[in-house]
mmCIF file of the N, C-alpha and C atoms, coordinates in Angstrom:
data_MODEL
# 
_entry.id   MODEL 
# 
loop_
_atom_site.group_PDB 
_atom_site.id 
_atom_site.type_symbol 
_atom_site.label_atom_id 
_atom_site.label_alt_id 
_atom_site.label_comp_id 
_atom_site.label_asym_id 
_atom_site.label_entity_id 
_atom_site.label_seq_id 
_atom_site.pdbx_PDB_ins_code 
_atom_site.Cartn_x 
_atom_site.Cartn_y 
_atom_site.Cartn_z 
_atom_site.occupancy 
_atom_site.B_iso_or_equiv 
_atom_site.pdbx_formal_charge 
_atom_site.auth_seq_id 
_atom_site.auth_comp_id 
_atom_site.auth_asym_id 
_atom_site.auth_atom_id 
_atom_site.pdbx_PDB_model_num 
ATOM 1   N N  . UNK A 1 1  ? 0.839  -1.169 0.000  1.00 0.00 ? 1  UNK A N  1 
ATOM 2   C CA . UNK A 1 1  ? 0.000  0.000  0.000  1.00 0.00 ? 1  UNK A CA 1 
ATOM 3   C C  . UNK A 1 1  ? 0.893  1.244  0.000  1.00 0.00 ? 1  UNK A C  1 
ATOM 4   N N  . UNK A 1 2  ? 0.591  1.957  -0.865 1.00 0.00 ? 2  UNK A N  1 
ATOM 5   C CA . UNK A 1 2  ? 1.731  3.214  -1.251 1.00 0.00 ? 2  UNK A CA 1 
ATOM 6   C C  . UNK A 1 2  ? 0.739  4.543  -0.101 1.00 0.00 ? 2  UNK A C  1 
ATOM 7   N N  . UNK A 1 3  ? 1.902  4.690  0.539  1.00 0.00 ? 3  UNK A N  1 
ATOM 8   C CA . UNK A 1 3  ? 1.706  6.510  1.061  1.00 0.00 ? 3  UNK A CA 1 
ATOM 9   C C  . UNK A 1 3  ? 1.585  7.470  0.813  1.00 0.00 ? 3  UNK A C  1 
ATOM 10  N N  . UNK A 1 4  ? 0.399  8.291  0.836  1.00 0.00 ? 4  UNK A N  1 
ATOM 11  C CA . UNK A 1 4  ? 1.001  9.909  0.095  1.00 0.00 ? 4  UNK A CA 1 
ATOM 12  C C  . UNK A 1 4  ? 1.280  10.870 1.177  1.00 0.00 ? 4  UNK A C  1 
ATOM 13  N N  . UNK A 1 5  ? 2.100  11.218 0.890  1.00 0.00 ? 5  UNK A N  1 
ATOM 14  C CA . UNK A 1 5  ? 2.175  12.498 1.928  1.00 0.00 ? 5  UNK A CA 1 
ATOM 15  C C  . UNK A 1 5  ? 2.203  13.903 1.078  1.00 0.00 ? 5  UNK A C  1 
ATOM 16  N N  . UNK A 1 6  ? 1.753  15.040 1.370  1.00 0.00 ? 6  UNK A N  1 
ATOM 17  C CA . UNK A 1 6  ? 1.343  16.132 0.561  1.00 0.00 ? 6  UNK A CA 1 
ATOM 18  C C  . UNK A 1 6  ? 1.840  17.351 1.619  1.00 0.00 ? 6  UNK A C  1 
ATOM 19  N N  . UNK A 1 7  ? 3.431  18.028 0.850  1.00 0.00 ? 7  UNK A N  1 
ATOM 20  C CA . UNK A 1 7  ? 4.046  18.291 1.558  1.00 0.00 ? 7  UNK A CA 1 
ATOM 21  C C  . UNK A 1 7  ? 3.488  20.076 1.112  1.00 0.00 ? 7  UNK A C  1 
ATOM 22  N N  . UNK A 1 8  ? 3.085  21.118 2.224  1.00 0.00 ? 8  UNK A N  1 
ATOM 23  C CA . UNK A 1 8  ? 3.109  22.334 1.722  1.00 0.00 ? 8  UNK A CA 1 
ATOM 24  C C  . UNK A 1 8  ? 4.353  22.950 2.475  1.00 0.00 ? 8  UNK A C  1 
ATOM 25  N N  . UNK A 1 9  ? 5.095  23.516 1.036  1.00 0.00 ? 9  UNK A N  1 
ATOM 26  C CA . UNK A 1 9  ? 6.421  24.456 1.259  1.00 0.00 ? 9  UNK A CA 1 
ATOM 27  C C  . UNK A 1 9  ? 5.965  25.628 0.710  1.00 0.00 ? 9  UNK A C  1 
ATOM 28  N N  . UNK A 1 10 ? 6.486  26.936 1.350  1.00 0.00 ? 10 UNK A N  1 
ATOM 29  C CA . UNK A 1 10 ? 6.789  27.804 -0.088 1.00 0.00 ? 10 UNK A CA 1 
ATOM 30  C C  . UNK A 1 10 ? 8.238  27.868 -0.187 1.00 0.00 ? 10 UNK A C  1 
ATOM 31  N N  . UNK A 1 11 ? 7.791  28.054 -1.596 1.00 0.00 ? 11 UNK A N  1 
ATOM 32  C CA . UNK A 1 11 ? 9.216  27.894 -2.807 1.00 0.00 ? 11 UNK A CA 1 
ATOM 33  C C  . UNK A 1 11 ? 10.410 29.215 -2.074 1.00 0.00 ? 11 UNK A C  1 
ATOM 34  N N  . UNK A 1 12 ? 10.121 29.849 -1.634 1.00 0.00 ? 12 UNK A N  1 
ATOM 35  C CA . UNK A 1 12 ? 11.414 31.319 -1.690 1.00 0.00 ? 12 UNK A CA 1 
ATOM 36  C C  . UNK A 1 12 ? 11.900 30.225 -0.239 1.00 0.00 ? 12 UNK A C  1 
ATOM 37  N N  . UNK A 1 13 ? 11.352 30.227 0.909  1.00 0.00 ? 13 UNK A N  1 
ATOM 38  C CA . UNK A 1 13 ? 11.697 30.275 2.620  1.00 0.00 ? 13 UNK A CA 1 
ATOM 39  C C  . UNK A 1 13 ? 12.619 29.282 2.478  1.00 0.00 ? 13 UNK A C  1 
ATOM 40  N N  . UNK A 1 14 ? 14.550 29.504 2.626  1.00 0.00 ? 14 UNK A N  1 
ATOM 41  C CA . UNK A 1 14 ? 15.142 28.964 2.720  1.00 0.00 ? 14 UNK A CA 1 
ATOM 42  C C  . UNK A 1 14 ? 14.932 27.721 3.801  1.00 0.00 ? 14 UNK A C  1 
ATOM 43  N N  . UNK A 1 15 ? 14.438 27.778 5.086  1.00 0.00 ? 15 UNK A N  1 
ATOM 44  C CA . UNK A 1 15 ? 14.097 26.809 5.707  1.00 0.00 ? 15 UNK A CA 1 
ATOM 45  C C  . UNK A 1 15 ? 13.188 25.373 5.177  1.00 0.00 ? 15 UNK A C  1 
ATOM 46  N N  . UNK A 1 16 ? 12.490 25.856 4.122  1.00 0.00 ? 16 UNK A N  1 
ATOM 47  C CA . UNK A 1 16 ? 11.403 24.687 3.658  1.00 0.00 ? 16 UNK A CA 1 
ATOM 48  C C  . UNK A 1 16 ? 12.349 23.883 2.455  1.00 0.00 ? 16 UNK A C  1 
ATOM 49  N N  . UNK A 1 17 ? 13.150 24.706 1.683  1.00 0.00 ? 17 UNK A N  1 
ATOM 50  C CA . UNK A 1 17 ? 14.316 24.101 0.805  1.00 0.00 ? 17 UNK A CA 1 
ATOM 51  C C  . UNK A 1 17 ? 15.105 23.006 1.800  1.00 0.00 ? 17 UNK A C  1 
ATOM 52  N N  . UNK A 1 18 ? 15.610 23.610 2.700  1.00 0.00 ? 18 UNK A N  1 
ATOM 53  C CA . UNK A 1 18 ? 16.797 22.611 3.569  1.00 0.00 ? 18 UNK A CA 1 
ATOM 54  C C  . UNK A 1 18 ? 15.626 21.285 4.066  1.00 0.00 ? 18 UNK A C  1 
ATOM 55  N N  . UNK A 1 19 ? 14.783 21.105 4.355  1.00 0.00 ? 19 UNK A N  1 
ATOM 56  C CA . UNK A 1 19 ? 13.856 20.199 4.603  1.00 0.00 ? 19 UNK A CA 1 
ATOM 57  C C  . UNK A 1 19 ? 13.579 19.164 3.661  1.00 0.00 ? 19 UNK A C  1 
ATOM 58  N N  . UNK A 1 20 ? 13.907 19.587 2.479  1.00 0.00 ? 20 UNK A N  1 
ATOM 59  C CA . UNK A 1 20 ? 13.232 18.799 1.295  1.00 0.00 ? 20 UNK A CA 1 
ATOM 60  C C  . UNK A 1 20 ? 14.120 18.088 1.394  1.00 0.00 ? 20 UNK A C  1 
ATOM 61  N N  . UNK A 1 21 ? 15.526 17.934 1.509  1.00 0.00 ? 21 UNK A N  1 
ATOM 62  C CA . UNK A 1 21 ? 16.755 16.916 1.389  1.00 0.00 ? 21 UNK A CA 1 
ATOM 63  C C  . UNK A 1 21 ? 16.291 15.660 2.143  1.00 0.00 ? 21 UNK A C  1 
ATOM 64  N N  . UNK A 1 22 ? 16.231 15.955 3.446  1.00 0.00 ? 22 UNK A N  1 
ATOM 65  C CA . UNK A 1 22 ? 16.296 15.092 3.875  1.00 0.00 ? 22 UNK A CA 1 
ATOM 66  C C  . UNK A 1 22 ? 14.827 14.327 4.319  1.00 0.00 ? 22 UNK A C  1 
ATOM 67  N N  . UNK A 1 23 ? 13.487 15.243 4.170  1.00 0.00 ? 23 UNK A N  1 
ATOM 68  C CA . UNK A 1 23 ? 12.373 13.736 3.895  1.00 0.00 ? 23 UNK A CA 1 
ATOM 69  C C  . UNK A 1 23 ? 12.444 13.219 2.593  1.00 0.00 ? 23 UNK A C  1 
ATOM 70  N N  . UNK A 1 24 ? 13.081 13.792 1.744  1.00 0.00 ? 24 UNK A N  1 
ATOM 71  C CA . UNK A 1 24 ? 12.931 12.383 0.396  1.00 0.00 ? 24 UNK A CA 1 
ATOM 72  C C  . UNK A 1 24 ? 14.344 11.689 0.951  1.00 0.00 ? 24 UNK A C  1 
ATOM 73  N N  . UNK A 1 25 ? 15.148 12.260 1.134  1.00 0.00 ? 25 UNK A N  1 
ATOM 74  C CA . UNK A 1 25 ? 15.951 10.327 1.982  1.00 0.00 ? 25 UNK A CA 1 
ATOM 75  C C  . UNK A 1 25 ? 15.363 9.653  2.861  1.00 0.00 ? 25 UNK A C  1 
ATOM 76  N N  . UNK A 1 26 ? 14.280 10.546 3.616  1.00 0.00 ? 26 UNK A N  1 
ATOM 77  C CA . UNK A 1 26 ? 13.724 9.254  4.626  1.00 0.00 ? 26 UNK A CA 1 
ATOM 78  C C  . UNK A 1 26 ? 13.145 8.477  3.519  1.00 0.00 ? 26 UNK A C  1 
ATOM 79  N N  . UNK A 1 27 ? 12.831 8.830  2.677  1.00 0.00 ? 27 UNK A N  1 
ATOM 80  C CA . UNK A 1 27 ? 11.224 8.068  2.267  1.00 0.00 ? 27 UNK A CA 1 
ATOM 81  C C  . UNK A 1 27 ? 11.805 6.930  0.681  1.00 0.00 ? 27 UNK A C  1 
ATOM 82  N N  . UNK A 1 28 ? 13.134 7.315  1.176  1.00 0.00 ? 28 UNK A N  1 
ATOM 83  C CA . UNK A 1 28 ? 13.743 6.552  -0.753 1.00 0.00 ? 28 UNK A CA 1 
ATOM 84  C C  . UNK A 1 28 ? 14.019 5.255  0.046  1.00 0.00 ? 28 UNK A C  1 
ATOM 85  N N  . UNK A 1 29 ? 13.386 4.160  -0.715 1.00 0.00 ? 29 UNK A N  1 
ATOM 86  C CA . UNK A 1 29 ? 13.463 3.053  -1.500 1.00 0.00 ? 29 UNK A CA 1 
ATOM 87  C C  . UNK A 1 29 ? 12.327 2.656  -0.398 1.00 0.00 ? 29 UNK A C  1 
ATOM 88  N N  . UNK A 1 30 ? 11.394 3.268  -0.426 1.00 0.00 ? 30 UNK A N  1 
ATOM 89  C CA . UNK A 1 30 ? 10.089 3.061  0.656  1.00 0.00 ? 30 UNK A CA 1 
ATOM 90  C C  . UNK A 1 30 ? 8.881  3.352  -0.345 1.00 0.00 ? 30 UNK A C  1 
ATOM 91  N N  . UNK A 1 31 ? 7.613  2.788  -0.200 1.00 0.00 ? 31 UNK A N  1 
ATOM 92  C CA . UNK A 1 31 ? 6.483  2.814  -1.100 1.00 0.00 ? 31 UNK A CA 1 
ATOM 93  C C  . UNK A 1 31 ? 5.771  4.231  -0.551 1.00 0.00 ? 31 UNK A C  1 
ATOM 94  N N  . UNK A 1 32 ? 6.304  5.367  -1.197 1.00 0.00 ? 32 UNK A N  1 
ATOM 95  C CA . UNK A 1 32 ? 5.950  6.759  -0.363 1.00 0.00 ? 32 UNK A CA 1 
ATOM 96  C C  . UNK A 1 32 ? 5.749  7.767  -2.082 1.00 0.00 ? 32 UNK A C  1 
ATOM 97  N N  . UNK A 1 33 ? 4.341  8.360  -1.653 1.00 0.00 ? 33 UNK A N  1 
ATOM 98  C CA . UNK A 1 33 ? 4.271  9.180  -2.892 1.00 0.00 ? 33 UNK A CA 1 
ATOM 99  C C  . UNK A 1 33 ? 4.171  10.301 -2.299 1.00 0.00 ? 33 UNK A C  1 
ATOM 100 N N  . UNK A 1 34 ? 5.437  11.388 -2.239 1.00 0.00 ? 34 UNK A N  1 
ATOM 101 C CA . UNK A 1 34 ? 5.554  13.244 -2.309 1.00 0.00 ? 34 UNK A CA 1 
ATOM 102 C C  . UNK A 1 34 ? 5.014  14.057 -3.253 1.00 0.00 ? 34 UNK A C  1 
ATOM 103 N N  . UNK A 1 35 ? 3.479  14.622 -2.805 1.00 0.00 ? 35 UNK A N  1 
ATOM 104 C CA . UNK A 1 35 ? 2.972  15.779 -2.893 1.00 0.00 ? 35 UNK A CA 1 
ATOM 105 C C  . UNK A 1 35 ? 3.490  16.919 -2.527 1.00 0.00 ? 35 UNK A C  1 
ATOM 106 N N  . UNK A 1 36 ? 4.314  17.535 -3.498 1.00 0.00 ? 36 UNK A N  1 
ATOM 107 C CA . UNK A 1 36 ? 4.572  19.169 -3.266 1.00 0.00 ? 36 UNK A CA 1 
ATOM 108 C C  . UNK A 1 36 ? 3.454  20.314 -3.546 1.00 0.00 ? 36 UNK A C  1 
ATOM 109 N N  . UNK A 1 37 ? 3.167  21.012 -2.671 1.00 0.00 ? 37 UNK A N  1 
ATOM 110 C CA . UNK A 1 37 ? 1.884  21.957 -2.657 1.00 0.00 ? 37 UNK A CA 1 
ATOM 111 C C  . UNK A 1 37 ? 3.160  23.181 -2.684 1.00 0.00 ? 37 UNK A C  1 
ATOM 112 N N  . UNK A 1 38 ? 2.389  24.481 -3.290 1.00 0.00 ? 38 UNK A N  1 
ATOM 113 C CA . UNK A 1 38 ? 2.852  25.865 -2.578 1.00 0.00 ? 38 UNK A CA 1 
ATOM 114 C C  . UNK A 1 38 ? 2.152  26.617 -1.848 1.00 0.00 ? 38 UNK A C  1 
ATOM 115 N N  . UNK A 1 39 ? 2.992  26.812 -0.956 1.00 0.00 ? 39 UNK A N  1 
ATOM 116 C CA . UNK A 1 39 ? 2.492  28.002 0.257  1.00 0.00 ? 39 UNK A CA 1 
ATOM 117 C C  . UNK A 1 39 ? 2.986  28.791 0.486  1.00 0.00 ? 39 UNK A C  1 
ATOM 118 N N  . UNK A 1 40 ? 2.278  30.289 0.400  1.00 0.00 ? 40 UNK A N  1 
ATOM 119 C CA . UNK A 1 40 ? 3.527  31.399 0.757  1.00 0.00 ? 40 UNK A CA 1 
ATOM 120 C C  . UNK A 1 40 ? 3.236  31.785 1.618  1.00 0.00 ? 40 UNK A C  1 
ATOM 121 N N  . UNK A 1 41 ? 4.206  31.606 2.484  1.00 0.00 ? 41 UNK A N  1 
ATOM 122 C CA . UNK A 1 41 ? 4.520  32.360 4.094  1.00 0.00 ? 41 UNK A CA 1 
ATOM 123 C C  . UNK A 1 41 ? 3.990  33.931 3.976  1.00 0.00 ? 41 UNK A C  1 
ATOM 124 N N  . UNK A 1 42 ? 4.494  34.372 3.000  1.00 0.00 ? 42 UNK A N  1 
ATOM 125 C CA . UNK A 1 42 ? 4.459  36.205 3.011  1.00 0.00 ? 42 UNK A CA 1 
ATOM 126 C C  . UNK A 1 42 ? 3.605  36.337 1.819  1.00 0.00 ? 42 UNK A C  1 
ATOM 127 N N  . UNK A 1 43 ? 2.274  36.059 1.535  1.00 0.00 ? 43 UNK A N  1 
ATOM 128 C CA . UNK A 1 43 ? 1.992  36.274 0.319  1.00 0.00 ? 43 UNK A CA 1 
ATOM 129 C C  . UNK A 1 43 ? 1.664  37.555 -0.065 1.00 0.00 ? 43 UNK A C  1 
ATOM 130 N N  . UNK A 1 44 ? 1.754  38.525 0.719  1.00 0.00 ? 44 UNK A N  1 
ATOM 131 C CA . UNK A 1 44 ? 1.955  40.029 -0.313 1.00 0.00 ? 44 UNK A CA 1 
ATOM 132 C C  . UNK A 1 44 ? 3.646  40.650 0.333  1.00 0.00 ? 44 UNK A C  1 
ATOM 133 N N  . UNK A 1 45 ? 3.460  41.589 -0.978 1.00 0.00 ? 45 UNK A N  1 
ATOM 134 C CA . UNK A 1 45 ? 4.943  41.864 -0.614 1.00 0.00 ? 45 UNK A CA 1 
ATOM 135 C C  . UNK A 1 45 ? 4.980  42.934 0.888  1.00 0.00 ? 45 UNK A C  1 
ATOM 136 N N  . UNK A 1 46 ? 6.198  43.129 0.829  1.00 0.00 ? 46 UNK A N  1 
ATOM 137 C CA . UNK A 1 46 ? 6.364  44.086 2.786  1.00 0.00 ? 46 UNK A CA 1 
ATOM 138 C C  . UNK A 1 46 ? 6.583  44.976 1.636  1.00 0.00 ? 46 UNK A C  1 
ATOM 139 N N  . UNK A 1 47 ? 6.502  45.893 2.257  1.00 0.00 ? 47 UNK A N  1 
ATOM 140 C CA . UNK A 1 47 ? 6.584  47.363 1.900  1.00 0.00 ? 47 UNK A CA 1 
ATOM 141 C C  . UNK A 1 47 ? 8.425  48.000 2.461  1.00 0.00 ? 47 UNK A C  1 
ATOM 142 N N  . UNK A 1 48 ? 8.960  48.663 1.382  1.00 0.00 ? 48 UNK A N  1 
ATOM 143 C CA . UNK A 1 48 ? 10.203 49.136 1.923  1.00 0.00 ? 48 UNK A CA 1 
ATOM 144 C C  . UNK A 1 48 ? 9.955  50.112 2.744  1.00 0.00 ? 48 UNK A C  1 
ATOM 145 N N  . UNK A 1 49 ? 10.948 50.338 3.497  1.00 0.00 ? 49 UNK A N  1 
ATOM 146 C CA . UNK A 1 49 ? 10.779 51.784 4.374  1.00 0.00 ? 49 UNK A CA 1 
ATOM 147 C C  . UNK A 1 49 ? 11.285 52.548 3.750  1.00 0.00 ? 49 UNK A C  1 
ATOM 148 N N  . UNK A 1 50 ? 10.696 53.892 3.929  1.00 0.00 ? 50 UNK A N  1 
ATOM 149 C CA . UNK A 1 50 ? 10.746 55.679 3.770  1.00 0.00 ? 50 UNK A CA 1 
ATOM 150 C C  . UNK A 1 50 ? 11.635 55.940 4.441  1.00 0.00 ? 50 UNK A C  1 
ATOM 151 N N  . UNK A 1 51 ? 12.783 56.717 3.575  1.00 0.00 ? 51 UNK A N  1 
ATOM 152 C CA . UNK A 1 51 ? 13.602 57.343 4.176  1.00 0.00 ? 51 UNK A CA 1 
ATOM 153 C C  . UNK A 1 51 ? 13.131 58.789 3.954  1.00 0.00 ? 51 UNK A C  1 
# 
C-alpha cells in the first residue's frame, strides 16, 4: 500500500528548501508518494521603508 504524503512548502523560505533533502531520503526506497503543494509564508509583498 503506497503513502502519500502532501508536503506544503513555499518555494522562496530557505528553511522549507533545507527540509526537502532530507524527507525524500527518509522516504527513498520506501512505497511513499511526495505531494509538493505551494504556500507562501508572506503572500503580499512588505513594503520598503521611507527614508
Amino acid at each position: 500500500m503506497t503513502l502519500s504524503i502532501k508536503v506544503y512548502s513555499d518555494y522562496v523560505c530557505p528553511y522549507c528548501f533545507l527540509a526537502k533533502k532530507p524527507l525524500e531520503d527518509a522516504v527513498q526506497n520506501k512505497d511513499v508518494n511526495i505531494e509538493w503543494m505551494p504556500f507562501e509564508l508572506r503572500p503580499k509583498p512588505s513594503q520598503l521603508p521611507t527614508t
